[in-house]
C-alpha positions as CSV (number, residue, x, y, z in Angstrom):
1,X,-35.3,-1.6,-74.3
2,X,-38.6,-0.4,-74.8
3,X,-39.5,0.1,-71.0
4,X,-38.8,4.0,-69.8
5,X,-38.2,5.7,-66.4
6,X,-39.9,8.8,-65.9
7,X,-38.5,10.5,-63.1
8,X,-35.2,11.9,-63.4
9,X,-34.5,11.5,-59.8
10,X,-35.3,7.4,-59.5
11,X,-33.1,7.3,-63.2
12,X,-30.5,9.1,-61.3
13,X,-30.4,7.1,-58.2
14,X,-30.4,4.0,-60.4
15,X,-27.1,4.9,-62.1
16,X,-25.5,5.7,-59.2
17,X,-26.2,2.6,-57.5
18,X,-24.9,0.7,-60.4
19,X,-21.9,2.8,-61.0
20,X,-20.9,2.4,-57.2
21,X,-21.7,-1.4,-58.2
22,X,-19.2,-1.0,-61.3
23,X,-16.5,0.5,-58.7
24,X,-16.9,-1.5,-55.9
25,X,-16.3,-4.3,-58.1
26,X,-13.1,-2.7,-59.2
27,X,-11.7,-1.9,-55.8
28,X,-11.7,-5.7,-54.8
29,X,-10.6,-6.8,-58.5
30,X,-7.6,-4.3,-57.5
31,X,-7.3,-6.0,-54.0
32,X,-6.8,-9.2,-55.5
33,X,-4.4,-8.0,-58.2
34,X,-6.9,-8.4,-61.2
35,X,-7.0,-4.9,-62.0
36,X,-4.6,-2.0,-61.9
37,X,-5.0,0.5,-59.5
38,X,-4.5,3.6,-61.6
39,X,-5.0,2.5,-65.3
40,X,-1.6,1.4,-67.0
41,X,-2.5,2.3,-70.3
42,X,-2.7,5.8,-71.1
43,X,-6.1,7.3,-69.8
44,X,-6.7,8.7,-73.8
45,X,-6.4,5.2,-74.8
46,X,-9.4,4.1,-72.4
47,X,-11.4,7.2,-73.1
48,X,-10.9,6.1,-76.9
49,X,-12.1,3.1,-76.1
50,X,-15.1,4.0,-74.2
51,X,-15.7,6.3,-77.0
52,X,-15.6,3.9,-79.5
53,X,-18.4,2.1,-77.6
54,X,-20.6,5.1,-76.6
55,X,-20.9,5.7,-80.2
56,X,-21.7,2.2,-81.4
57,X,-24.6,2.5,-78.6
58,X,-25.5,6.1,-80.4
59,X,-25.7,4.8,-83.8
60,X,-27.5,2.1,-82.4
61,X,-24.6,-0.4,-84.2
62,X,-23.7,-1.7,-80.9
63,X,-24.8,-5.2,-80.5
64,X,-26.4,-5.9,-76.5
65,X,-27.4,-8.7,-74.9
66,X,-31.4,-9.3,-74.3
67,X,-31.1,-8.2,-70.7
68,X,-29.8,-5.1,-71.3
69,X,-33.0,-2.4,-70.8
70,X,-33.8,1.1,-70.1
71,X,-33.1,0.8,-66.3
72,X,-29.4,1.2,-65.3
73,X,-27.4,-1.9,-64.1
74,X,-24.0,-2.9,-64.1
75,X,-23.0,-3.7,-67.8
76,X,-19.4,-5.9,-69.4
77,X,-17.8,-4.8,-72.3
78,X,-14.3,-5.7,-73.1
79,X,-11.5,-3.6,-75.6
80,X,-11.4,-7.1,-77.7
81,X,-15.3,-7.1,-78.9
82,X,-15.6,-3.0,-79.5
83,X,-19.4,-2.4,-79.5
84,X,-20.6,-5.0,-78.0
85,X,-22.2,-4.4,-73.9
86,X,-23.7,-7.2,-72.0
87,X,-25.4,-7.8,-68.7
88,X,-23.3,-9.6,-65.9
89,X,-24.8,-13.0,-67.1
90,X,-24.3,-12.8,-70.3
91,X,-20.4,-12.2,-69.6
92,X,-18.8,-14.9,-70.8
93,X,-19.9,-14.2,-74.2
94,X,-17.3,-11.0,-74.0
95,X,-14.7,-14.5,-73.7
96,X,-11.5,-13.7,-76.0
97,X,-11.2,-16.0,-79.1
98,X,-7.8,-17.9,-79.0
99,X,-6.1,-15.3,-81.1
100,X,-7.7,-12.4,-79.2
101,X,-6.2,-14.4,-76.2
102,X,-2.5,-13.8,-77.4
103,X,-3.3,-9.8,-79.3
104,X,-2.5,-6.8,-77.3
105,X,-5.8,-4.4,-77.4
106,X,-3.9,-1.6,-77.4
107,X,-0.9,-2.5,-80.2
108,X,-3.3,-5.0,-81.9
109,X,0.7,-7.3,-81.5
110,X,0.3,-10.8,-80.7
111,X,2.5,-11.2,-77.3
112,X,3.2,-13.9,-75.2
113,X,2.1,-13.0,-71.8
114,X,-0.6,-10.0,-71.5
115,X,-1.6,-8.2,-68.4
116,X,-5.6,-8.1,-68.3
117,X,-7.5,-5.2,-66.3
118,X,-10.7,-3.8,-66.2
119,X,-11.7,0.1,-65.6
120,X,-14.8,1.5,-64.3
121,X,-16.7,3.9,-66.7
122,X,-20.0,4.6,-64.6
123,X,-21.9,1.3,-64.7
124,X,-19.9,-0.2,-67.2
125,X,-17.1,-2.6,-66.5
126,X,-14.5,-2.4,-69.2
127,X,-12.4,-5.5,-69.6
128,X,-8.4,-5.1,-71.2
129,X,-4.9,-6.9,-72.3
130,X,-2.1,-5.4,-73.2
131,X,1.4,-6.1,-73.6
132,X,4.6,-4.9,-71.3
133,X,5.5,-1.8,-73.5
134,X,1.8,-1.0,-73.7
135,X,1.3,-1.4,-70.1
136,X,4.5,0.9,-69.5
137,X,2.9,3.3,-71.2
């Protein structure tokens, strides 16, 4: 992550190439019924999330995979490893555990069937379970 980009403009265009990336990637996981097309969970509950990330990457506690650098690209992180933010390669290391296979991310509950989405936060792709009541709201 030592590598910088200098002009603001080629930065810019960068993160909104990756971003569209993020969302086109979204659209067809909604297409297919992988993803909810308006997030089930309350939208504070994914800005919490999201939050809880940003500020790992802040404090520089988050832990990133080696391909993660300065230039924008599309980037995985999942509600079940909070702080951690890997490149599209690396995604199967965001895997759930066997117990974080049965937990709700929102209730922490273990459940018997979850309902996994993602959600789009720029160029991130944020991966999620959750119960039925959490998913009702």
């Amino acid at each position: 992550m030592n590598a910088r980009i200098t002009h603001p403009t080629a930065f810019g265009d960068q993160v909104a190439a990756a971003s569209k990336h993020a969302h086109r990637i979204l659209t067809d996981a909604t297409a297919r019924g992988e993803a909810e097309p308006d997030p089930a969970p309350p939208r504070a509950w994914l800005a919490a999330q999201a939050e809880i990330l940003i500020t790992a990457l802040h404090n520089h506690t988050a832990r990133v995979c080696a391909h993660v650098g300065a230039a924008p690209q599309l980037l995985n992180a999942a509600a079940w490893h909070p702080g951690v933010l890997v490149c599209t390669d690396c995604a199967a290391a965001l895997d759930p555990d066997p117990i974080e296979d049965v937990t709700c991310d929102r209730c922490r509950r273990p459940a018997l069937a979850l309902t996994g989405s993602i959600a789009a936060f720029g160029p991130i792709l944020f991966a999620y379970a959750l119960c039925d009541p959490c998913t009702k709201g």
